[in-house]
C-alpha positions as a Markdown table, in Angstrom:
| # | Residue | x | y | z |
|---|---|---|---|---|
| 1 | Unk | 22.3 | 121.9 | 215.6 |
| 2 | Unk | 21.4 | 123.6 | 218.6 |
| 3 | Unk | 21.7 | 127.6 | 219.2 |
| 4 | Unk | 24.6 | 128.3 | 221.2 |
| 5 | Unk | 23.6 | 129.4 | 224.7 |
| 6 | Unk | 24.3 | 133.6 | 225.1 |
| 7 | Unk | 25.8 | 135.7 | 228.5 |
| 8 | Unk | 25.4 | 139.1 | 229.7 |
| 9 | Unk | 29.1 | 140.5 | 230.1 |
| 10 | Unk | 28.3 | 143.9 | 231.6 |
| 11 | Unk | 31.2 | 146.3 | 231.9 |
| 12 | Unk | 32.8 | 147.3 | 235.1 |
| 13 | Unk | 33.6 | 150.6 | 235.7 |
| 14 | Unk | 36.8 | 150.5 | 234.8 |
| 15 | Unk | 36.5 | 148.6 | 231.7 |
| 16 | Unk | 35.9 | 149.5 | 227.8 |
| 17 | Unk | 33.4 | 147.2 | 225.8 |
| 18 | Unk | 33.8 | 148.0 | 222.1 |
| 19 | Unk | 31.8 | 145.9 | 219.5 |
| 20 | Unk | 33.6 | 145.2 | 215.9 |
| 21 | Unk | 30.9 | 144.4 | 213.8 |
| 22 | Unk | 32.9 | 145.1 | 210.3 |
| 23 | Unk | 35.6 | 142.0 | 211.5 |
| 24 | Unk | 35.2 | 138.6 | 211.6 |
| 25 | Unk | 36.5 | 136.7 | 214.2 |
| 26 | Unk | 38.5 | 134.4 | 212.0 |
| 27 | Unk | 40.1 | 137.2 | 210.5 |
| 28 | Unk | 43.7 | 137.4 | 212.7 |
| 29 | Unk | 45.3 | 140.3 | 210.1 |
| 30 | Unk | 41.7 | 142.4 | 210.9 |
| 31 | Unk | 42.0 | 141.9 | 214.7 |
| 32 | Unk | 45.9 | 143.0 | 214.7 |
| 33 | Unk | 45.4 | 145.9 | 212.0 |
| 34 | Unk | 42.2 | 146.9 | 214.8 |
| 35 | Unk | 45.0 | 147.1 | 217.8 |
| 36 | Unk | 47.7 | 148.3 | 216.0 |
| 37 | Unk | 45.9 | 151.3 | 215.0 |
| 38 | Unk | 44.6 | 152.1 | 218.3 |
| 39 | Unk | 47.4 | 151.4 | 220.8 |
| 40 | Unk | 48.2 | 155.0 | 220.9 |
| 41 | Unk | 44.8 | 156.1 | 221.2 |
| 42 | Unk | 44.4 | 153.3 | 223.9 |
| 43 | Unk | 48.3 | 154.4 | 225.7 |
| 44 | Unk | 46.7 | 158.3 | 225.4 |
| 45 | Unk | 43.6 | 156.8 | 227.9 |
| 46 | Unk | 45.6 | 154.9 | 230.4 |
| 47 | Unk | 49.3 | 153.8 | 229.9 |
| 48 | Unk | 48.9 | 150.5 | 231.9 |
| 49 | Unk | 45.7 | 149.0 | 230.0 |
| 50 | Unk | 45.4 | 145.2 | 229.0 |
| 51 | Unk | 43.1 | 144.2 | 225.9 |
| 52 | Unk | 41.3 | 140.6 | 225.4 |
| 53 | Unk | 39.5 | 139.9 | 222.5 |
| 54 | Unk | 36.5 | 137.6 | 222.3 |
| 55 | Unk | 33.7 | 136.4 | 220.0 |
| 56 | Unk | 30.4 | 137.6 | 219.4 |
| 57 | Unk | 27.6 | 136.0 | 219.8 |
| 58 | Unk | 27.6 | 136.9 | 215.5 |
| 59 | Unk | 30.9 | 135.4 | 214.5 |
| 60 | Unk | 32.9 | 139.3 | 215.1 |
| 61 | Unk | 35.4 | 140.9 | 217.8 |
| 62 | Unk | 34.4 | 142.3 | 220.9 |
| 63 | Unk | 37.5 | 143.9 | 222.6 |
| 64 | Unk | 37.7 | 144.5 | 226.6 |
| 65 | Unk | 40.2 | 147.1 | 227.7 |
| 66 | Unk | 40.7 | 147.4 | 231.0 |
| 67 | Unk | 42.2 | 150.5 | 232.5 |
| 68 | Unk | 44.1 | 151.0 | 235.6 |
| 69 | Unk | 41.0 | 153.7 | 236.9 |
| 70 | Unk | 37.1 | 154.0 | 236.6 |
| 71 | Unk | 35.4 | 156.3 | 234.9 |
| 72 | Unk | 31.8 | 157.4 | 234.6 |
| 73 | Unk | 29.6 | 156.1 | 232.1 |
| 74 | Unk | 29.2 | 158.4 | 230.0 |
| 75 | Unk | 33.1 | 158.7 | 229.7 |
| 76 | Unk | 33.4 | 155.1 | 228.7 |
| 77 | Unk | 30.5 | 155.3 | 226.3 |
| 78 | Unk | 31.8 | 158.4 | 224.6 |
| 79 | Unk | 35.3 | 156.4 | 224.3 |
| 80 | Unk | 34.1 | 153.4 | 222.9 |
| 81 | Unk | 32.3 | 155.3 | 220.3 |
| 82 | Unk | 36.2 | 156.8 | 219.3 |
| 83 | Unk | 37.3 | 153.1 | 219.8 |
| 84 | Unk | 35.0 | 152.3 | 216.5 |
| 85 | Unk | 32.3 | 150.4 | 218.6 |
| 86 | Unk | 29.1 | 150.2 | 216.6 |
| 87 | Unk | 26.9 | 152.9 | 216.1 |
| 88 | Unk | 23.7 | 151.1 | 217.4 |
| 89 | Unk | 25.1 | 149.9 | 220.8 |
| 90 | Unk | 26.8 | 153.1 | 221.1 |
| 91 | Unk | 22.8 | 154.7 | 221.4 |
| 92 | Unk | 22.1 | 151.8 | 223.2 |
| 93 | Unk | 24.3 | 152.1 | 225.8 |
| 94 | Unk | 23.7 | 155.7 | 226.0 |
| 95 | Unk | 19.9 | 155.3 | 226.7 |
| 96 | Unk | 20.4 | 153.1 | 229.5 |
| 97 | Unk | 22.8 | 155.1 | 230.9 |
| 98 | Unk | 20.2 | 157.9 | 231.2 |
| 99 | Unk | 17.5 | 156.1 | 232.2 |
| 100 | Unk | 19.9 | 154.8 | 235.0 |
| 101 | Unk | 19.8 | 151.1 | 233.9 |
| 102 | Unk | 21.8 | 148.7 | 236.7 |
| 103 | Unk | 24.3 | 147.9 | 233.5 |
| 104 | Unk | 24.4 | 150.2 | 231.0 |
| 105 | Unk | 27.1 | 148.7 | 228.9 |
| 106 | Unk | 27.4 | 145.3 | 228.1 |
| 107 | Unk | 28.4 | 142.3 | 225.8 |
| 108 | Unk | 26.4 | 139.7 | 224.4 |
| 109 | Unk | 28.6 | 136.4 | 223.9 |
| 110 | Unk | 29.0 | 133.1 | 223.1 |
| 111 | Unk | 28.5 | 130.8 | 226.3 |
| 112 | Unk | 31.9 | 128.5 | 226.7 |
C-alpha cells in the first residue's frame, strides 16, 4: 500500500492551526467534546470565527479557526498553545517564528 502523499498547509495571518494529537479522527464524541469546550474561549478571541476540522497526516484532528482579523505570530502561537495544540509544535512554531522563517505555523496533512 503506498504512503499517502503529505501538504504544507501554512497558516494565514488570520488563521489558528491547532494540532489534537490525544483524538483520533474517527472519534466524532472527541471532536464535539474538543469544540464544545472551547467555543467560549474561541467567541472570547473573535465573535465571528468559523472552525474546520481536518485529518492528520497521523490519523488525529487538526482544527483551523479563522478569525475575522490578523494577528501577529506570536499572538497566534501563544493562542494555539491555550487552544491545547501540542506541546512540540507549539516550540516548533515558536522557533521559526524567531528565526523569521517565511511560514512559521503550519499543518502537515493528508493529500486528497
Amino acid at each position: 500500500m503506498p504512503k499517502p502523499r503529505l501538504k504544507f498547509r501554512p497558516a494565514s495571518a488570520d488563521e489558528l492551526q491547532v494540532d489534537l494529537d490525544f483524538i483520533r479522527w474517527t472519534n466524532m464524541p472527541s471532536k464535539e467534546r474538543w469544540l464544545n469546550e472551547h467555543e467560549l474561549m474561541l467567541s472570547a478571541i473573535d465573535g465571528n470565527f468559523t472552525v474546520t476540522l481536518s485529518e492528520s497526516k497521523g490519523g488525529n484532528v487538526h482544527v483551523t479557526v479563522k478569525l475575522s482579523f490578523e494577528l501577529p505570530e506570536m499572538e497566534r502561537i501563544a493562542l494555539q498553545a491555550a487552544l491545547g495544540d501540542d506541546p512540540m509544535r507549539v516550540v516548533l512554531n515558536w522557533r521559526r517564528a524567531r528565526a523569521g522563517d517565511r511560514h512559521p505555523i503550519l499543518l502537515l496533512e493528508k493529500e486528497k
